[in-house]
N, C-alpha and C positions, 0 to 999 in steps of 0.2 A: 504494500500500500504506500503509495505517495501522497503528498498532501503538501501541496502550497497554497498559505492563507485558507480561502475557502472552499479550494476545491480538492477532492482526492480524488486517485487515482485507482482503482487495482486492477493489478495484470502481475505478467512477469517480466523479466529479463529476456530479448532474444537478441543484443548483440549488444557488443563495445568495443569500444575505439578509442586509441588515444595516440595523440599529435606530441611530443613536447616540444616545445617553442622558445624555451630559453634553458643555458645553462654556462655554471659555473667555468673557470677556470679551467679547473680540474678534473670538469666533467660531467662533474653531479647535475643530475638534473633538477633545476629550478622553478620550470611555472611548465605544467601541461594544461592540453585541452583535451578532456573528455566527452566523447561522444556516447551516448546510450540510446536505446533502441528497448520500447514496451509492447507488449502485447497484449489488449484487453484480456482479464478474466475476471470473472464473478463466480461465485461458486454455488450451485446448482438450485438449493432453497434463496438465497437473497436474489438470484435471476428471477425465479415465478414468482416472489413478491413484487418484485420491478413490473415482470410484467402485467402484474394486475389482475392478473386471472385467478378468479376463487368459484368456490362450488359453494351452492346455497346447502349443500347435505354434508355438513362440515360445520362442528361445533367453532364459536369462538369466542372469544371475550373482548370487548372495548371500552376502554377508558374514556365519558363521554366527558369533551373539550365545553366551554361555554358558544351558546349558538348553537350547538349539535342537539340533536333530538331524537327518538326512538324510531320516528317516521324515516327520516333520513336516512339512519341505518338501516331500516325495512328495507327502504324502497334500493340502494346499494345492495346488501347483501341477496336479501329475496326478490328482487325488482316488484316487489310490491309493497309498499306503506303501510296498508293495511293488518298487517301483523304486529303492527305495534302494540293492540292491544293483549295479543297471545302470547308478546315477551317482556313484556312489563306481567304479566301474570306468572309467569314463569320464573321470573328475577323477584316474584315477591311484594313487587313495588302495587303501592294503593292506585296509582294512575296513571299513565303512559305519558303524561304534561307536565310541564316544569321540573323534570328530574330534576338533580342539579348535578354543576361541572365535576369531574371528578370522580363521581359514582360508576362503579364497574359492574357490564351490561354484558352477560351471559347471551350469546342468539345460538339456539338450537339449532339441530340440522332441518331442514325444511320438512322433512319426511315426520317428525314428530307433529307437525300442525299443518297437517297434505290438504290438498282440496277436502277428502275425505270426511276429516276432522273439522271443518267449517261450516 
């Protein structure tokens, strides 16, 4: 991993080079240029969160931010809203409105609250 200021980097090494450009009397070498050479990697779960891709039958928990709301995550995780009230009942919570920020939100795998179930 590289990181200057605010961005980082990860990959590996796939080449180097080096110039030296000044030296000593005697020989020694005194100031080179090094060249290097990266190769993106990411490693295999932080790539599928990158890309964004989740299954609605897949348990998971979120930390809700201030502004965020149970719909929100519904309508994200299940593409539908509507289940807000079936994970606020789930998580225990009296209402599905006003959680507050902070509060950690359990969303079931979909298959536990199916069409079926509704």
């Amino acid at each position: 991993m590289i990181a200057w200021g605010d961005i980082t980097f990860e990959g590996r090494l796939s080449s180097i080079s080096q110039d030296y450009t000044l030296f000593a009397p005697d020989g020694k070498p005194l100031r080179v240029t090094v060249s290097l050479s990266f190769v993106s990697h990411t490693a295999g779960t932080v790539a599928v969160r990158r890309e964004g891709k989740c299954s609605p039958d897949l348990s998971r928990v979120i930390v809700l931010k201030a502004g965020e709301s149970l719909a929100h995550w519904c309508s994200v995780i299940y593409k539908d809203p509507s289940y807000c009230l079936d994970v606020a009942r789930f998580n225990g919570l009296n209402s599905f409105r006003n959680v507050k920020p902070g509060t950690s939100v359990m969303f079931p795998p979909l298959e536990m609250y199916g069409s079926k179930n509704r």
